[in-house]
N, C-alpha and C positions, 0 to 999 in steps of 0.2 A: 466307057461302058465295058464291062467284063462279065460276057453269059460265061455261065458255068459248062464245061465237059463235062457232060453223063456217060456213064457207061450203061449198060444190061444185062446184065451176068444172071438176072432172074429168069430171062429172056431163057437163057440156055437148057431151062429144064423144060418138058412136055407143056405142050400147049391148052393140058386140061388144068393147068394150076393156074389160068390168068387167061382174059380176053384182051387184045390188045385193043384201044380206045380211046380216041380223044376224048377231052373234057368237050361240055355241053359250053360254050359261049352264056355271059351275061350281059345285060344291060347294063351300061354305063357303069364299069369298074371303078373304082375310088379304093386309094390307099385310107385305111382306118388306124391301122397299127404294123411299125416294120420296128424286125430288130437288127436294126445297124449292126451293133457287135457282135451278131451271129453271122450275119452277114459275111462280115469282116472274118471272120475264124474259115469259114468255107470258101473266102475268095469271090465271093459274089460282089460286084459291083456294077449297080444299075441305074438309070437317072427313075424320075417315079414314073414316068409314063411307061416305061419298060416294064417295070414292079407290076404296075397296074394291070397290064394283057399279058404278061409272062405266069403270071400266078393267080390271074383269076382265070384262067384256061383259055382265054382269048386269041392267046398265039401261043404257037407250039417252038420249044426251044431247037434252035438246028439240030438235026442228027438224033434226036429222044425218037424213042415209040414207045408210047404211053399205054398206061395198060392196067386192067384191075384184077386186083388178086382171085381167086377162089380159094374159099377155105369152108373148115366144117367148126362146130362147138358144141360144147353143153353148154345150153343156156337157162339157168338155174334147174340144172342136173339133168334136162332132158337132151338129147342127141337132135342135131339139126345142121343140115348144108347150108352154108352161108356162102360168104363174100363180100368183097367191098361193094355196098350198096349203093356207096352216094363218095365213090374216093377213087383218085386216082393216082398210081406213081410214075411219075415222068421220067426217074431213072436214078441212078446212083453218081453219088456227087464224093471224088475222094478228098478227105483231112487228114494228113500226115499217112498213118497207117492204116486208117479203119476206111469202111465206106459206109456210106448214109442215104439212106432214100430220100427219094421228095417228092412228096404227097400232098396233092390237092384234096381236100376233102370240102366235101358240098357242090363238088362239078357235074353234078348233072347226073342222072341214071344209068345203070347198066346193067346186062343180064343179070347180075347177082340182087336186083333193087327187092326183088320180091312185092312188086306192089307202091313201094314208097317213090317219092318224087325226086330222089338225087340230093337235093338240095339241104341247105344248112339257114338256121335263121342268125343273123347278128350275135345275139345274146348269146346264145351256148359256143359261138366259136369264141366268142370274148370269152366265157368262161377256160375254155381250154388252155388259149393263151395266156390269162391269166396265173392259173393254177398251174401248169404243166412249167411256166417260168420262175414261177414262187418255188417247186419243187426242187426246178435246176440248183436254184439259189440255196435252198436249204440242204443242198449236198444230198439229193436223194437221185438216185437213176432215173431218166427220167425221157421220153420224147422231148422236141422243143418246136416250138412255133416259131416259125420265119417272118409269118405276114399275117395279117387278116384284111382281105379286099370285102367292101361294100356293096354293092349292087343297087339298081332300081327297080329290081324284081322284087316281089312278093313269095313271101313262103309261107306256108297257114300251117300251124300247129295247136296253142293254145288256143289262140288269137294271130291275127295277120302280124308279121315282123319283115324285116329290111333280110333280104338273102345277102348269103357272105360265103365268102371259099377265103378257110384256113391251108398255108402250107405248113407242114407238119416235116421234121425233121428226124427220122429213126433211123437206128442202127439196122435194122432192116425191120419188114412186118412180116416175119415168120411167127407162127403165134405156134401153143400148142395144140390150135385149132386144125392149123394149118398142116401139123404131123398124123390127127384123127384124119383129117380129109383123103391125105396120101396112104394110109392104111386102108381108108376103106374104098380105095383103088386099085390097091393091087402092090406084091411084095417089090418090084420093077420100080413104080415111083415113091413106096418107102426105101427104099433103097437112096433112091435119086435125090431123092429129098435131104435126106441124111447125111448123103456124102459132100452137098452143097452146103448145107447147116455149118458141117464142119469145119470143112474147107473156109467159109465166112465169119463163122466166129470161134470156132474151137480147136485149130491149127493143131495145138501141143495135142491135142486128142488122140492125132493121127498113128504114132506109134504105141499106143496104148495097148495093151494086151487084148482089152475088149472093147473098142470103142464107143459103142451104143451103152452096154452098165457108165465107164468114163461118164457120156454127157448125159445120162439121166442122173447122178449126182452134180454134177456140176451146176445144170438147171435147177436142179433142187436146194443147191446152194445159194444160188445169187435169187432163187426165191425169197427164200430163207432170209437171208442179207433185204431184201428188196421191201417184205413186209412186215420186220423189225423197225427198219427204217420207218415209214408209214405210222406203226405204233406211236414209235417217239416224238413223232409229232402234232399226235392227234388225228390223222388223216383218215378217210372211209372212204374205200375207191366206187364202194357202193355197187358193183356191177364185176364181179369176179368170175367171170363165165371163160371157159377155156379160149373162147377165140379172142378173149383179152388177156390173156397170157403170154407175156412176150417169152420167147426164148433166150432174148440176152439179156433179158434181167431189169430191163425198164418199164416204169409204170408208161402204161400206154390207154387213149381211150379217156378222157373226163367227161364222162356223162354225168351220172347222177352224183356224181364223188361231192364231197361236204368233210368239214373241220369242227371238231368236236369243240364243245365251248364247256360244259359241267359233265365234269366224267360218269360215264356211263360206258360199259362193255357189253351192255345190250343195246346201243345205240344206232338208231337207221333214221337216214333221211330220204333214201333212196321212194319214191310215188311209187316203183312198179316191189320191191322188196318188203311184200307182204307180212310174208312169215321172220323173216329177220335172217335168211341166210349169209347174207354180209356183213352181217352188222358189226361194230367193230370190233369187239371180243373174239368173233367167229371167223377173224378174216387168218390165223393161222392155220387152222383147220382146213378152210379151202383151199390153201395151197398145199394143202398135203393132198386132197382131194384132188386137186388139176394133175397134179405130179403125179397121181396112180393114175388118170388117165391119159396123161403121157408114157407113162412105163409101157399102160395095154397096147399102144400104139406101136411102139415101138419093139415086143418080143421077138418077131421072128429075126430082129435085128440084133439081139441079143443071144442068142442059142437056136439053131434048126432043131433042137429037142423041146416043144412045148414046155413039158414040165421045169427042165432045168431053168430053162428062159424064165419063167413064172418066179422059180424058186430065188434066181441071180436076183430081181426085181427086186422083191421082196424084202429081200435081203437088205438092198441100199433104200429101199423107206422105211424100213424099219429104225434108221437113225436118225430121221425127220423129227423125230419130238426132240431127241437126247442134243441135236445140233442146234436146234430151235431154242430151247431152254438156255442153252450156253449162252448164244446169239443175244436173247431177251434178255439175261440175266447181263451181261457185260455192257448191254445196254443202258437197263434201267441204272445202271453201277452206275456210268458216265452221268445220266441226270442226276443221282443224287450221289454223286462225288464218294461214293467207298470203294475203297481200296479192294476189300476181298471179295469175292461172292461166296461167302459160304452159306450155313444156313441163317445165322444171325442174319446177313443182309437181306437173304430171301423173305424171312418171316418181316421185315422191316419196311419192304417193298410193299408186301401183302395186306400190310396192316395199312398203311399211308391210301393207297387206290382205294380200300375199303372205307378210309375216312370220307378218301372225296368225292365217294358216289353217296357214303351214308348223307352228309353234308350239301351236296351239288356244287362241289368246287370245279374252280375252271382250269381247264387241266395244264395249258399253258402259261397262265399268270401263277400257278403254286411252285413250280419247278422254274420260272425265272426268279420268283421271289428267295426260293430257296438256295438256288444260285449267287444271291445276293445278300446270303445269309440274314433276311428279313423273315420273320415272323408271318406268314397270310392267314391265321388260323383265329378263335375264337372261343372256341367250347375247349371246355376240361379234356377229353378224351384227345383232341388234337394237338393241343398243346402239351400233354404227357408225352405226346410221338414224338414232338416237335424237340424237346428238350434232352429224350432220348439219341435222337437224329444226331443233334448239335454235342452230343457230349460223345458219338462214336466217331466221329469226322475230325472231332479238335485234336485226336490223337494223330492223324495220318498228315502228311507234307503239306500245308497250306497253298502253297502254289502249285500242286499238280491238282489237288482236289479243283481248286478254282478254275483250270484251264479245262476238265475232262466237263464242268459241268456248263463252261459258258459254251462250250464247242456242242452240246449237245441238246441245250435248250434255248430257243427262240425268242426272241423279245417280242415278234411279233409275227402273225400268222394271218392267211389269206381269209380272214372272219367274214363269217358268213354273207352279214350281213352288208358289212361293206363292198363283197362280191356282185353282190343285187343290186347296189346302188352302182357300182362302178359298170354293169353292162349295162346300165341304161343312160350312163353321162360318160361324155369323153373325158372331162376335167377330172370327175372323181376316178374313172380309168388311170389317166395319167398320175393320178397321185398316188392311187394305190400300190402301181406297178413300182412309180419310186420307190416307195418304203418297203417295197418285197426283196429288190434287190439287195436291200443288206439285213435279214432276216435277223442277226446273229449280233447286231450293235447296240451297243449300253447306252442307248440316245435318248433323251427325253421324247416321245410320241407325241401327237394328239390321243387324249384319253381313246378315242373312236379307232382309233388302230389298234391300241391294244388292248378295249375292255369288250366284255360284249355284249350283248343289248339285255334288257332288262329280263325280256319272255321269249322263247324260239318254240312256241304251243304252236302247233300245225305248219312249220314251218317245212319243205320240202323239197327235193330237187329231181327233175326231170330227164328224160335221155335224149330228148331233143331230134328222134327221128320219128 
């Protein structure tokens, strides 16, 4: 047996950014899902009864003091103090260079609960673990799940479900919730705040002429990078509210998040995303959106001169579409194997997404098939594209085209529907999970893995608190 050494380096900032607190104790712990090889990579080695009271909050690790964040956010554009409501971090775990928190979520209540019960039901931490490991897998930034423990507690949400405490693995949970909270505290813990930020994940920063302008681009970059990625997969994080905005650039948070099956850019699964603000066309948008409420957050750390601070801001989002566009465009290149991006491949891109929302093509089986240099199409209009496509490609290197496009399009994706089946059966879990780790292989599937169901008409996904 091998507990892990934590540190608390989060610790060291004011005591208004976090409550220290054990997790709430459950009933009868059961291991549901561990990941060994993650395990393995952070040096954790436990027998399962260990697993079982170490991570479902049961026993506390030597030497942790555990504790819940506070933080603030827009939540679908309104201002609002939050905090970990139902989550706790036991402490920081070092891998080579970096350090990682680790976070119990569904441990019970804390000041920040607002009313709710602490608690997590089975299905939605499956979902997370789930998803958030299909992410790792598809090379996108990503938190990771360690464990999901079971319980014989009850949680009432929908309907009554089996209570569960996910541990959650991040580079830290500084969100840019977390920088609105400390502004609206006072210039002393944006300060504190910031100079930890950096110190933890943006070291090179330090000699930067201006550091605050530095890591509001930098954030705005691995945004940038972050929900590119996302695009190309189909992903809807569904829930883009700045207290789910990580700072280092990992998707964090699967709540209502869903995988698009027939392309649509006005597309929402999200139950509480009425009006469509995440939907998934809009989700660059919103990250230009969090990043200006980062920048507000952060001026006086920018220029002691209001204006000029406003004006530096400004300045560096103002490149947010021009670096996005590159970003997108070097992207969608890689799916569909062209060499240039000029305007031919733009217009070319344009026209293909226009076919398969005209059509309700499936956005991940067109772009493996294409990859496979197969034909998915049917109507005149698509098959003009299609021939077009095939006679711009046949001029550039065979083997790089082939490699930019299998690296970038998936054979197989965490479909919806198979998500719904797999949190309510341990079997179809386990199988799932298999064929998520190799997202990227020319394997023959079961059709159920890689096609998707005939109607997704009211289908919807939840945030589970």
């Amino acid at each position: 047996m091998t507990l892990p050494t934590l540190s608390r380096s989060y610790l060291e900032l004011d005591d208004v950014f976090y409550t220290s607190q054990a997790p709430h104790p459950v009933m009868e712990p059961r291991v549901y899902v561990y990941n060994g090889k993650l395990a393995n990579q952070l040096n954790i080695d436990l027998e399962e009864s260990e697993i079982e009271y170490y991570f479902s909050g049961n026993k506390i690790i030597p030497g942790t003091v555990p504790f819940a964040q506070a933080y603030a956010g827009h939540q679908f554009g309104h201002f609002t103090m939050l905090g970990d409501g139902r989550a706790i971090i036991l402490g920081e775990i070092r891998c080579k260079d970096d350090l990682y928190d680790i976070q119990l979520k569904g441990s019970g209540r804390t000041p920040y609960s607002r009313g709710g019960d602490g608690r997590a039901t089975l299905p939605t931490m499956l979902r997370e673990y789930l998803v958030s490991e299909a992410m790792h897998h598809l090379k996108i930034p990503t938190t990771r799940s360690l464990c999901v423990i079971v319980s014989s507690d009850s949680v009432y949400r929908e309907k009554k479900e089996s209570g569960s405490v996910l541990t959650r693995i991040a580079k830290s949970h500084i969100r840019i919730g977390t920088f609105e909270y400390a502004a609206f505290l006072g210039l002393r813990q944006l300060r504190q705040l910031f100079n930890y930020t950096i110190e933890r994940h943006y070291p090179e920063l330090t000699t930067h002429a201006n550091p605050a302008q530095a890591f509001l681009r930098e954030v705005m970059r691995r945004q940038i990078n972050l929900v590119v990625n996302w695009m190309r997969v189909g992903f809807i994080h569904g829930v883009m509210n700045t207290d789910n905005t990580s700072i280092s650039g990992e998707t964090i948070d699967f709540g209502p998040c869903a995988f698009i099956n027939a392309y649509d850019d006005e597309k929402v699964y999200s139950s509480i995303d009425t009006y469509g603000r995440y939907s998934f066309g809009n989700q660059p948008s919103m990250a230009k959106w969090n990043i200006e409420m980062l920048a507000d957050s952060i001026l006086p750390l920018i220029d002691d001169d209001k204006k000029k601070a406003f004006n530096v801001a400004k300045e560096a989002i103002s490149e947010f579409d021009d670096i996005f566009d590159d970003t997108y465009m070097e992207m969608m290149g890689n799916k569909l194997g062209l060499v240039k991006k000029d305007a031919e491949s733009k217009k070319m891109i344009g026209e293909l997404l226009g076919l398969m929302k005209k059509y309700q093509r499936d956005y991940t089986n067109v772009f493996f098939k294409l990859s496979e240099k197969e034909n998915p199409f049917t109507h005149e209009d698509e098959i003009d594209w299609f021939k077009s496509w095939k006679a711009m490609i046949s001029k550039q290197d065979p083997e790089n085209t082939e490699k930019k496009m299998r690296s970038a399009n998936p054979v197989v994706i965490p479909r919806n529907h198979r998500v719904e089946k797999a949190i309510r059966d341990r079997s179809e879990f386990q199988d799932l999970l298999r064929v998520l780790e190799n997202p990227y292989d020319n394997i023959k599937y079961d059709e159920e893995f890689q096609n998707p169901p005939e109607s997704e008409d009211g289908y919807m996904t939840f945030c589970g608190t």
